[in-house]
Structure formats: C-alpha cells, structure tokens
N, CA and C atoms of all chains as a GROMACS GRO file, in nm:
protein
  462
    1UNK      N    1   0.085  -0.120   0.000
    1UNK     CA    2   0.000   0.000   0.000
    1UNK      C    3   0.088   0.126   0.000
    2UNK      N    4   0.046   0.244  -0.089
    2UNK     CA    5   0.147   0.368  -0.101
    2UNK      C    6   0.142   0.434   0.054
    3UNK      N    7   0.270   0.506   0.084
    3UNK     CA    8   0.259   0.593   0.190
    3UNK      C    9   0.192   0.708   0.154
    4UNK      N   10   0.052   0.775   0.168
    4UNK     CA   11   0.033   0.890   0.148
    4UNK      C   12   0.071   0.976   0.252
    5UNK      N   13   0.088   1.117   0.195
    5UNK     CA   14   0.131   1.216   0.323
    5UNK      C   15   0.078   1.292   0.306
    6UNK      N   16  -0.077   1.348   0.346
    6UNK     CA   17  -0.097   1.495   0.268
    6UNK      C   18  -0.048   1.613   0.299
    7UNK      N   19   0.072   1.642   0.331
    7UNK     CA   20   0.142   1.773   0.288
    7UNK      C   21   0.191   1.725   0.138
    8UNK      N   22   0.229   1.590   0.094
    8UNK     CA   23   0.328   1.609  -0.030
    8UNK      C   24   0.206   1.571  -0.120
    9UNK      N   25   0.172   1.657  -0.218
    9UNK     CA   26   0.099   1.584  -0.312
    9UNK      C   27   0.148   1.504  -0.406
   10UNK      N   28   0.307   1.509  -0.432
   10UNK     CA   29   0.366   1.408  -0.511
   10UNK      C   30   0.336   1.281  -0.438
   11UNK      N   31   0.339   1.229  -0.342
   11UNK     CA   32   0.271   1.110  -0.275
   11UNK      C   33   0.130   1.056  -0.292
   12UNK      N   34   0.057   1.138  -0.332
   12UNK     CA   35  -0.074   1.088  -0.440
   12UNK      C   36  -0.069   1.060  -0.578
   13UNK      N   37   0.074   1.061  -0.620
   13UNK     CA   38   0.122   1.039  -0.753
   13UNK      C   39   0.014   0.914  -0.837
   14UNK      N   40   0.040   0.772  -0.736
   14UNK     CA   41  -0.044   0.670  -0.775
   14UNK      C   42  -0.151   0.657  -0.778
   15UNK      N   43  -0.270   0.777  -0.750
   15UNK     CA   44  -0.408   0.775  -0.791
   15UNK      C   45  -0.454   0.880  -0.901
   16UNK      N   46  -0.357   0.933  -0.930
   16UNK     CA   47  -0.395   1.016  -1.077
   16UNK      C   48  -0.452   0.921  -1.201
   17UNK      N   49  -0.384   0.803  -1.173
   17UNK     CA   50  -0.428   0.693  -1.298
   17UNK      C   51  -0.468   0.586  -1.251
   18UNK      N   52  -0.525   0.621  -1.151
   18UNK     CA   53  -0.583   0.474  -1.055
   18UNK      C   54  -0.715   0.492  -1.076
   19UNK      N   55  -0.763   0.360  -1.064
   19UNK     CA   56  -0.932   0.273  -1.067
   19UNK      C   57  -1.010   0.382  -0.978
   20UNK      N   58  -1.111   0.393  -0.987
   20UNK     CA   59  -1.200   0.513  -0.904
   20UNK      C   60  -1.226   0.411  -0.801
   21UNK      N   61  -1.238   0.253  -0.845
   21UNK     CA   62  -1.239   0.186  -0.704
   21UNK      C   63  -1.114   0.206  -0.601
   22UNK      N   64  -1.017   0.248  -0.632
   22UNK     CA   65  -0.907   0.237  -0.590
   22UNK      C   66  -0.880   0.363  -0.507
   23UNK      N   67  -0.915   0.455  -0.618
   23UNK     CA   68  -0.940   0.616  -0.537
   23UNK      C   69  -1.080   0.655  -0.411
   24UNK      N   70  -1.168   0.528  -0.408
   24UNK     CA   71  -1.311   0.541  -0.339
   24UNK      C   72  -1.239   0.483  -0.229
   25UNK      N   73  -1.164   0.345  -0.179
   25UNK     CA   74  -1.099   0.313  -0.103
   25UNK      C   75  -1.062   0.363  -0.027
   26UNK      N   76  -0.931   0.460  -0.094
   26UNK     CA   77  -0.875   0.544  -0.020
   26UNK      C   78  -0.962   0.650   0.005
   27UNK      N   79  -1.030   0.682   0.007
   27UNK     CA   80  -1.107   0.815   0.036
   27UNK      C   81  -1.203   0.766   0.193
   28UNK      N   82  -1.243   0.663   0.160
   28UNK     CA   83  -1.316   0.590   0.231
   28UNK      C   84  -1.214   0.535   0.386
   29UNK      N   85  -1.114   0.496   0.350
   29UNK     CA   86  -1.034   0.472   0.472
   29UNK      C   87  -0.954   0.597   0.533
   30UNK      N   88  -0.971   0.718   0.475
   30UNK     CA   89  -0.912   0.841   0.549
   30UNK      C   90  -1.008   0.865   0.631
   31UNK      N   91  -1.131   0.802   0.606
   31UNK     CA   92  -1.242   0.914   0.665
   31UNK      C   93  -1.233   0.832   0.827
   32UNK      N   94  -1.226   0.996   0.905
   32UNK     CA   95  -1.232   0.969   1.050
   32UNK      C   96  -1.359   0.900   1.076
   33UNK      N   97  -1.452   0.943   1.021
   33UNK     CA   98  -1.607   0.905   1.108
   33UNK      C   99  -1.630   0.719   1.053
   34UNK      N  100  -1.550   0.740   0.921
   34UNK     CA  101  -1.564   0.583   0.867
   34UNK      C  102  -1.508   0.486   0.998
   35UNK      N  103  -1.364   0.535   1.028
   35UNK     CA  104  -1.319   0.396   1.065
   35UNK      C  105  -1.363   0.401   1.206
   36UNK      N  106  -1.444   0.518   1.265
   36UNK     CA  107  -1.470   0.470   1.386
   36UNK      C  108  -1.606   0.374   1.402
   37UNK      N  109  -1.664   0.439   1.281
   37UNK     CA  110  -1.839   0.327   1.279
   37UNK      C  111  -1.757   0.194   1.265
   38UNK      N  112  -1.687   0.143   1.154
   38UNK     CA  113  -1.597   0.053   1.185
   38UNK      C  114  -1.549  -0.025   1.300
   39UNK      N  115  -1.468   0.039   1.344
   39UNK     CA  116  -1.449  -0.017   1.489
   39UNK      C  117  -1.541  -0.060   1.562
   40UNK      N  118  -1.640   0.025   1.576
   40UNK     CA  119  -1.760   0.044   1.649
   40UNK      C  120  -1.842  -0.103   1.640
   41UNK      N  121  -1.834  -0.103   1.490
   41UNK     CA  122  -1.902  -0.217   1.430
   41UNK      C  123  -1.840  -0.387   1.436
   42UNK      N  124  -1.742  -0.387   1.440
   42UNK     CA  125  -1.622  -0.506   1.457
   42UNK      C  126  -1.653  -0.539   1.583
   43UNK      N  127  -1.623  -0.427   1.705
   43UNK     CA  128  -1.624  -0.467   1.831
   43UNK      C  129  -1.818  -0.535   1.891
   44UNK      N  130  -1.898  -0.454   1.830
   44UNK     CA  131  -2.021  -0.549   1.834
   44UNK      C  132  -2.075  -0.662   1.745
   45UNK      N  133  -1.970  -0.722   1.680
   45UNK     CA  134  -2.010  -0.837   1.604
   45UNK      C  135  -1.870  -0.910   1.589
   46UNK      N  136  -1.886  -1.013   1.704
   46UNK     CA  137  -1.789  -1.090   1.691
   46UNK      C  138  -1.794  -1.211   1.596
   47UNK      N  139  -1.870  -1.220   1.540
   47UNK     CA  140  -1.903  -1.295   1.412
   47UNK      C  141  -1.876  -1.234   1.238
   48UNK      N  142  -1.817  -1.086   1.297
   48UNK     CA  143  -1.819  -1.088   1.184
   48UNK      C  144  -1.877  -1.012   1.068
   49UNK      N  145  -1.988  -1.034   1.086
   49UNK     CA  146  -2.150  -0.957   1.029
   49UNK      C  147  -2.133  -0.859   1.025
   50UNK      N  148  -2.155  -0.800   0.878
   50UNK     CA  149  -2.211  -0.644   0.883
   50UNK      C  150  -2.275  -0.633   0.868
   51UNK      N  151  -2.310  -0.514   0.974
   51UNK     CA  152  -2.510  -0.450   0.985
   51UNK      C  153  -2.554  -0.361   0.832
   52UNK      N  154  -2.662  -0.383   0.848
   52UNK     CA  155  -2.704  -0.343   0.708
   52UNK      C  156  -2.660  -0.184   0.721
   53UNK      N  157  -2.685  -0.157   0.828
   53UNK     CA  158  -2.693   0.012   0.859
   53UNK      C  159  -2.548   0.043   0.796
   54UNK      N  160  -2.472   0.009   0.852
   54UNK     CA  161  -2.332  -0.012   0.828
   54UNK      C  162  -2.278  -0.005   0.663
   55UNK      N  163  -2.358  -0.099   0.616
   55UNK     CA  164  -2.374  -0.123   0.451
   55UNK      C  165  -2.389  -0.034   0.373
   56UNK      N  166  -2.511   0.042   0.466
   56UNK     CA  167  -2.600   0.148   0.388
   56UNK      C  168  -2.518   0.303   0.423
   57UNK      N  169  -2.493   0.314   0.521
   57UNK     CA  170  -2.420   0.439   0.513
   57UNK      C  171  -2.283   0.447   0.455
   58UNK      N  172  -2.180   0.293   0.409
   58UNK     CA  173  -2.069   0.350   0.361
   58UNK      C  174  -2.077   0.305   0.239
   59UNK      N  175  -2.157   0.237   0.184
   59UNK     CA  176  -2.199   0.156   0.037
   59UNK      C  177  -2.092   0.064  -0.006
   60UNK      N  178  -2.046   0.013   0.085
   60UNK     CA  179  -1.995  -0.116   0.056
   60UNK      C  180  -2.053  -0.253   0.121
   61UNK      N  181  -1.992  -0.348   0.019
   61UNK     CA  182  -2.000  -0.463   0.088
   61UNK      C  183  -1.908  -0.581   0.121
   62UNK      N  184  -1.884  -0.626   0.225
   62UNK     CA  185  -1.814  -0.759   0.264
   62UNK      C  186  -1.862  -0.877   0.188
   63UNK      N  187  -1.782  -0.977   0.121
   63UNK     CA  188  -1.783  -1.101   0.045
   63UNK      C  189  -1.751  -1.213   0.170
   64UNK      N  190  -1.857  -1.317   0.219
   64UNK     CA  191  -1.809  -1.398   0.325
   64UNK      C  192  -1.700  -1.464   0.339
   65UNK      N  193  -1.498   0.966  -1.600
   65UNK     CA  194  -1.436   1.058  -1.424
   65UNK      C  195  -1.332   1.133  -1.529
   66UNK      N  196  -1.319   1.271  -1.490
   66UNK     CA  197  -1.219   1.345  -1.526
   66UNK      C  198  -1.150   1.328  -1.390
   67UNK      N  199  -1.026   1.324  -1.482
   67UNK     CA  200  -0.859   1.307  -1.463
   67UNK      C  201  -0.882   1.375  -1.262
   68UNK      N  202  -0.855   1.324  -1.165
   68UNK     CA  203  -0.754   1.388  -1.071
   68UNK      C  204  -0.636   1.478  -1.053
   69UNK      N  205  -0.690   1.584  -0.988
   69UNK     CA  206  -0.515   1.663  -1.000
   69UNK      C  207  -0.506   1.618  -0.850
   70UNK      N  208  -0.347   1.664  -0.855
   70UNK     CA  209  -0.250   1.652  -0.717
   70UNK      C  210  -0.243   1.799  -0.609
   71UNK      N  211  -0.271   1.854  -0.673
   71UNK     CA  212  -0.248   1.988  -0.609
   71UNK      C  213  -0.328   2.074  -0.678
   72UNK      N  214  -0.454   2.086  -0.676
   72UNK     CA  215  -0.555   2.197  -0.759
   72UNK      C  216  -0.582   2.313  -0.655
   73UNK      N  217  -0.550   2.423  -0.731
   73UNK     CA  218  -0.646   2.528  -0.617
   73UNK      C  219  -0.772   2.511  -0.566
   74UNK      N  220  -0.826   2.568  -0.516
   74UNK     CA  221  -0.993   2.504  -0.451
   74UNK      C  222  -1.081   2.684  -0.448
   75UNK      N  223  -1.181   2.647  -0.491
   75UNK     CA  224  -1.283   2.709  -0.471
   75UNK      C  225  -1.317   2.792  -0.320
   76UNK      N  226  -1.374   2.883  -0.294
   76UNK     CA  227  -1.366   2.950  -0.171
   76UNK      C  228  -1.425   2.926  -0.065
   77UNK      N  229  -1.561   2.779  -0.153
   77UNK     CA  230  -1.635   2.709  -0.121
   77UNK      C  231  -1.670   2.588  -0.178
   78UNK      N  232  -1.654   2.461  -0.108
   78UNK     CA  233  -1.664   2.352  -0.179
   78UNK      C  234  -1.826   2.347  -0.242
   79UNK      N  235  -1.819   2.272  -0.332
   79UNK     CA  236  -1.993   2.239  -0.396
   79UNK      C  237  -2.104   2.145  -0.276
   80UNK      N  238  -2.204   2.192  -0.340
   80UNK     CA  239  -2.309   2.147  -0.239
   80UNK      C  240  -2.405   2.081  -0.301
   81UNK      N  241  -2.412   2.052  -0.383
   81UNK     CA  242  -2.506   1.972  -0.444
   81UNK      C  243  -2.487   1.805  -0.424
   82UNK      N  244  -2.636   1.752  -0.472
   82UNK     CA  245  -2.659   1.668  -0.402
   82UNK      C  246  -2.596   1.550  -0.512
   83UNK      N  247  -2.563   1.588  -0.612
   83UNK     CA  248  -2.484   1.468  -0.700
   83UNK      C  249  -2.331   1.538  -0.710
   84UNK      N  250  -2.253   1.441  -0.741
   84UNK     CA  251  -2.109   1.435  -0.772
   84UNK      C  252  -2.087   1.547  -0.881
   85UNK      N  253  -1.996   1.613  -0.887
   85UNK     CA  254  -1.982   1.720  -0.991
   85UNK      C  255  -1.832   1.705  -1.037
   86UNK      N  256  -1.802   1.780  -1.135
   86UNK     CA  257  -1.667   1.796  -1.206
   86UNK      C  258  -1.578   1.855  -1.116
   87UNK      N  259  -1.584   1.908  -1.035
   87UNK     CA  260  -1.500   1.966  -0.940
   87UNK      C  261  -1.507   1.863  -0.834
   88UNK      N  262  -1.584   1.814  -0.784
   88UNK     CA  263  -1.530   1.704  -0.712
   88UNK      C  264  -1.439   1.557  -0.721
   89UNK      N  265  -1.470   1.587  -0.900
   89UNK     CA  266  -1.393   1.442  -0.953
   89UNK      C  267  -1.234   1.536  -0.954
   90UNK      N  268  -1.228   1.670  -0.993
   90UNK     CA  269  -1.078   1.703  -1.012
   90UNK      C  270  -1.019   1.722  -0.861
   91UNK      N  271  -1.082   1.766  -0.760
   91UNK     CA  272  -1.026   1.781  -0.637
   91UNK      C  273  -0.997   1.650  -0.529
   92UNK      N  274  -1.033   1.533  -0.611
   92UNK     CA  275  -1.074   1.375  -0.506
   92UNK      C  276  -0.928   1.395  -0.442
   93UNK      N  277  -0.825   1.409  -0.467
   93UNK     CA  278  -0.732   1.379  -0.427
   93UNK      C  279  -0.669   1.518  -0.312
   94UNK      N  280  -0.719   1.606  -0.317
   94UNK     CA  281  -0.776   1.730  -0.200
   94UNK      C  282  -0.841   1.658  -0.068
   95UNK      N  283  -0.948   1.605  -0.124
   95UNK     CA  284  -1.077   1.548  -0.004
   95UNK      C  285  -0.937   1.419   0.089
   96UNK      N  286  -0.890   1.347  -0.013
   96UNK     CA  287  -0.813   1.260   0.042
   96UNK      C  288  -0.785   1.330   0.195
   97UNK      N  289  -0.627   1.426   0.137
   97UNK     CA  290  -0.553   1.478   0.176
   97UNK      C  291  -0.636   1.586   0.326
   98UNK      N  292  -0.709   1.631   0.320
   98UNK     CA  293  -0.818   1.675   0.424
   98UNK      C  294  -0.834   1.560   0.530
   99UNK      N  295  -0.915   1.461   0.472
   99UNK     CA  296  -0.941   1.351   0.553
   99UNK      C  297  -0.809   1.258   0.629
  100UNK      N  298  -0.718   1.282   0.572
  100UNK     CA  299  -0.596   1.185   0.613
  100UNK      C  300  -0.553   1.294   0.727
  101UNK      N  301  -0.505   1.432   0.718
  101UNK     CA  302  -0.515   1.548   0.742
  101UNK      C  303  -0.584   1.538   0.884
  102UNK      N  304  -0.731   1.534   0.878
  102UNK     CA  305  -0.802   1.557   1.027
  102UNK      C  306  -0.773   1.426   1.070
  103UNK      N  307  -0.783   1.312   1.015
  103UNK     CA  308  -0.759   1.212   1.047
  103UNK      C  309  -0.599   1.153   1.206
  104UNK      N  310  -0.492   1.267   1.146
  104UNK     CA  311  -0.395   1.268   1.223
  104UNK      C  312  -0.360   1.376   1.298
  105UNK      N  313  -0.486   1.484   1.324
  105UNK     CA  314  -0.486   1.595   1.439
  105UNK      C  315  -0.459   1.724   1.420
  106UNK      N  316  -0.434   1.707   1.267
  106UNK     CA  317  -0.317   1.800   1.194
  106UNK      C  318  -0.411   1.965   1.208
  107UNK      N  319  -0.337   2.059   1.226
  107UNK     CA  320  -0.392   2.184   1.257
  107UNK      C  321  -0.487   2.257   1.163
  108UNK      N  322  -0.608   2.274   1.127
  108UNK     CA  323  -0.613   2.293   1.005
  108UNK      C  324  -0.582   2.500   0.929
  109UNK      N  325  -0.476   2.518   1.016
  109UNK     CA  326  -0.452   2.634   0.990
  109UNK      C  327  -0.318   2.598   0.858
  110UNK      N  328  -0.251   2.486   0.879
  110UNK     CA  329  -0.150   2.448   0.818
  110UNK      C  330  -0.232   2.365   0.699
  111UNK      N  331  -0.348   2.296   0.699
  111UNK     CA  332  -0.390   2.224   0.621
  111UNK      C  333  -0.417   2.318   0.515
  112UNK      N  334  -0.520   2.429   0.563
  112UNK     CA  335  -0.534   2.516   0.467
  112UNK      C  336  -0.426   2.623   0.364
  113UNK      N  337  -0.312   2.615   0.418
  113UNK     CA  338  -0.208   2.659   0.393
  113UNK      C  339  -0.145   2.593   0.250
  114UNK      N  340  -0.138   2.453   0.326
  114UNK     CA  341  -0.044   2.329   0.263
  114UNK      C  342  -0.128   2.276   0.100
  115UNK      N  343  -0.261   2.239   0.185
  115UNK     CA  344  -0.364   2.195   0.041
  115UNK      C  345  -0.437   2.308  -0.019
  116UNK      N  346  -0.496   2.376   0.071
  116UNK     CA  347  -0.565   2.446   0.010
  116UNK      C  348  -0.532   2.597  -0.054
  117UNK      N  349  -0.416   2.612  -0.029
  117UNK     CA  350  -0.328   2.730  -0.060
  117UNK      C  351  -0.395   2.829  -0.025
  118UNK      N  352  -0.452   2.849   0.073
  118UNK     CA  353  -0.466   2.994   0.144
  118UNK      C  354  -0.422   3.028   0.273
  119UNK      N  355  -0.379   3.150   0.267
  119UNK     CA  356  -0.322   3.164   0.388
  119UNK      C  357  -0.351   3.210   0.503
  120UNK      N  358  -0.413   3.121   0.632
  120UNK     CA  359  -0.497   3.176   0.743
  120UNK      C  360  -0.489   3.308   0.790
  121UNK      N  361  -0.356   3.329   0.806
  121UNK     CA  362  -0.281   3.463   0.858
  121UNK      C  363  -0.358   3.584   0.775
  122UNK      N  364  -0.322   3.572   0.647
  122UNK     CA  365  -0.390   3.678   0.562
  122UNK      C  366  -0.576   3.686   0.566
  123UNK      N  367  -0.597   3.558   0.524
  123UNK     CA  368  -0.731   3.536   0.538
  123UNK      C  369  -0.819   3.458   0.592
  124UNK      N  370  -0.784   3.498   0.728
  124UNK     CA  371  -0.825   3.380   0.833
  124UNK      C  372  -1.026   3.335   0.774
  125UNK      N  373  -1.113   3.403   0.761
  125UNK     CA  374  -1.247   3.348   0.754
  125UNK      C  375  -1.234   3.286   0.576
  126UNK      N  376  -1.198   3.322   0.483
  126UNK     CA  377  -1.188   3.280   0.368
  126UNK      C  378  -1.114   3.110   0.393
  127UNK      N  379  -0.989   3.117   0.510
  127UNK     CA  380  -0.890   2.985   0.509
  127UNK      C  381  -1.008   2.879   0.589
  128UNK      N  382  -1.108   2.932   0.671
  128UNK     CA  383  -1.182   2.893   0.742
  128UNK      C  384  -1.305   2.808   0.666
  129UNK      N  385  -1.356   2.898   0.614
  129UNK     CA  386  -1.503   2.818   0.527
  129UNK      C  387  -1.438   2.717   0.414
  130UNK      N  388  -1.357   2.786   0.348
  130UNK     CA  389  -1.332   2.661   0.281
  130UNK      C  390  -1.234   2.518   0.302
  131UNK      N  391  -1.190   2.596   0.417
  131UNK     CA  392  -1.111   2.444   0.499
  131UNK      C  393  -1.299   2.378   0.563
  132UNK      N  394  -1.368   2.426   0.598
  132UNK     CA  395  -1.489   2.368   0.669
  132UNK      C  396  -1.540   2.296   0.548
  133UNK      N  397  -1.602   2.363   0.450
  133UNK     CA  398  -1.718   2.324   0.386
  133UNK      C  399  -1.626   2.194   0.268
  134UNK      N  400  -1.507   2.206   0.257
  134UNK     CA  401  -1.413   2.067   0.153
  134UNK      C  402  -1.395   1.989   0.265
  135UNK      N  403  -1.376   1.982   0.422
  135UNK     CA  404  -1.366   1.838   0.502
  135UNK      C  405  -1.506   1.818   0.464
  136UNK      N  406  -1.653   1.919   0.479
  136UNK     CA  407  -1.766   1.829   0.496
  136UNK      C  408  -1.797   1.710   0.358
  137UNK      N  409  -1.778   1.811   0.228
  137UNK     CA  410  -1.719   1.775   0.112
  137UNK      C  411  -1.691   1.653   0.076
  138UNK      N  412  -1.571   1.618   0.162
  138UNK     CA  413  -1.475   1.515   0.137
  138UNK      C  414  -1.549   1.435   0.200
  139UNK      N  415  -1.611   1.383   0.319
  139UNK     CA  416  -1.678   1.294   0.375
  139UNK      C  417  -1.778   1.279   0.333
  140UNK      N  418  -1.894   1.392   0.248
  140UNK     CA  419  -1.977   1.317   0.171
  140UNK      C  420  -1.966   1.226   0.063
  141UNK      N  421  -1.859   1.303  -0.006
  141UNK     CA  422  -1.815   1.214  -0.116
  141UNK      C  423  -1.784   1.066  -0.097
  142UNK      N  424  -1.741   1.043   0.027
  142UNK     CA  425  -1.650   0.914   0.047
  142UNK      C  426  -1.783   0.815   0.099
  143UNK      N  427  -1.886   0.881   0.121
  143UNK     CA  428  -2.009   0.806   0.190
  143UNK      C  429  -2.059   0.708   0.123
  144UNK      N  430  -2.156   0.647   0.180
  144UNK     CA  431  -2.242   0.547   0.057
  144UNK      C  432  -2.202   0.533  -0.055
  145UNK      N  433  -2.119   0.515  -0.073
  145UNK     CA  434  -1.994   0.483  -0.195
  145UNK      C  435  -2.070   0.551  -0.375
  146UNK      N  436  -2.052   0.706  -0.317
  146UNK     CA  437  -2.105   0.804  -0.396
  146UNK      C  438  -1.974   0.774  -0.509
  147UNK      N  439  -1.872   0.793  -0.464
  147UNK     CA  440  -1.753   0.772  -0.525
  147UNK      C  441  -1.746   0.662  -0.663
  148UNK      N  442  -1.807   0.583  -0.624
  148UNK     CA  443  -1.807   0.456  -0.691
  148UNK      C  444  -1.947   0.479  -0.792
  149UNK      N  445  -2.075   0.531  -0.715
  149UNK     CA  446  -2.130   0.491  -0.805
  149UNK      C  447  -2.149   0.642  -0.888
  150UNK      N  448  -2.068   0.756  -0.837
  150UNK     CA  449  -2.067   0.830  -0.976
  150UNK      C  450  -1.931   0.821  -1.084
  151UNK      N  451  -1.915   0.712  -1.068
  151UNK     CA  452  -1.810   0.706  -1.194
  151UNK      C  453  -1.872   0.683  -1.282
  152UNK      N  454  -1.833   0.756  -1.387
  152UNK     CA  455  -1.869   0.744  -1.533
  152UNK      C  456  -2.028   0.761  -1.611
  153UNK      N  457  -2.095   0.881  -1.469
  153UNK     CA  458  -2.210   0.928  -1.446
  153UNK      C  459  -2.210   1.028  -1.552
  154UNK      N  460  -2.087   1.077  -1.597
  154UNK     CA  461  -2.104   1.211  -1.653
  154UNK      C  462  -1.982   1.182  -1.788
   0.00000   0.00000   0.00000
C-alpha cells in the first residue's frame, strides 16, 4: 500500500491513474467518522457480520 | 471521471449539491488529503495553507469556510460509496 502524506501531493502520484475503485478506497479509509463506525461495528459483532446500517451508510459490501 | 489533479487550487467554497460534480472528480485527491489530514490531528490552519493554498494569517475566515465546507465535502463524497457509483455518471 502507497505511503500517502498529505502535505506532499507528489505522494498521491499513484491515484492520478488509478481505478476510481481504488481512489473510493482510499477516500473511504481516510475518513475519521468511517473507521470509527468501523471499529464500532467489529467490536459489536464478533461474528463478523455487517449490519445493514453499516452497509448502507458506507456503500460497501463484505464477500463472506 | 475526469482526470484527478495533485495539487488543484480550490474554490472559496466547496460544492453542495446533491450529486457528484466535475470539481469534485478534479479535487478527489484534495478530499483525500483533508481527511488523512483531520484524520492525524493535523492543525487545520497548516492544512489550509499546505492543500488548500490559502493563507490563514492573511485570510483567516476565507482559510476557514473553505477548509470547513471541503472536510464536509470530502466525507460526503466518500459516503455510501457516492464515489463509486458516480463514476462514469457524466
């Protein structure tokens, strides 16, 4: 995985020509509020499971 | 999707509309840099400085709204995987 740094924008070099899946990713794992529902969500499902809510607010999905 | 820049100037105010726009596909890599940005505590007097090229000192409420309204910006975009499903919307 690239080191991004956002002071250097030359360190975003590799998403100028990257997959929009690739650029949604990363956008998606910067986000503070993401990885805490995340967490949030891991620590009440020790199985695993993602809540639909979960689903629905970050529009992804887990493959079992 | 038009092209990503690395370093685009920004608007004085990010867009508000309720679909994905051309300025949000050229700035994705802005929203990143914001989000990674608050993400690690980072001041956003320097953020606005660094990404958004304005300078608090000079224009502290101008460095202000649009450091505010591109984090809110950036987290909508990244939501319900708007990202994804406006590719190739336009």
């Amino acid at each position: 995985m690239p080191e991004f740094d956002w002071r250097s924008p030359d360190s975003f070099k590799s998403l100028e020509n990257a997959e929009i899946t690739h650029i949604a990713w990363e956008g998606l794992r910067m986000n503070v509020d993401y990885q805490r529902d995340y967490e949030a969500m891991i620590a009440n499902s020790p199985d695993g499971e993602v809540s639909e809510e979960f689903r629905r607010r970050w529009g992804i999905c887990f493959r079992p | 999707m038009t092209k990503p820049q690395l370093d685009p100037d920004v608007a004085d105010v990010a867009p508000n509309e309720l679909a994905l726009t051309a300025y949000d596909e050229q700035h994705v890599v802005t929203y990143i840099r914001l989000l990674q940005a608050e993400g690690q505590g980072a001041d956003w007097r320097e953020v606005a400085r660094i990404v958004l090229h304005i300078d608090p000192e000079r224009e502290p409420d101008r460095a202000l709204n649009a450091y505010q309204s591109h984090l809110a910006r950036a987290k909508w975009v990244t939501e319900q995987g708007r990202l994804l499903r406006g590719a190739g919307s336009k």
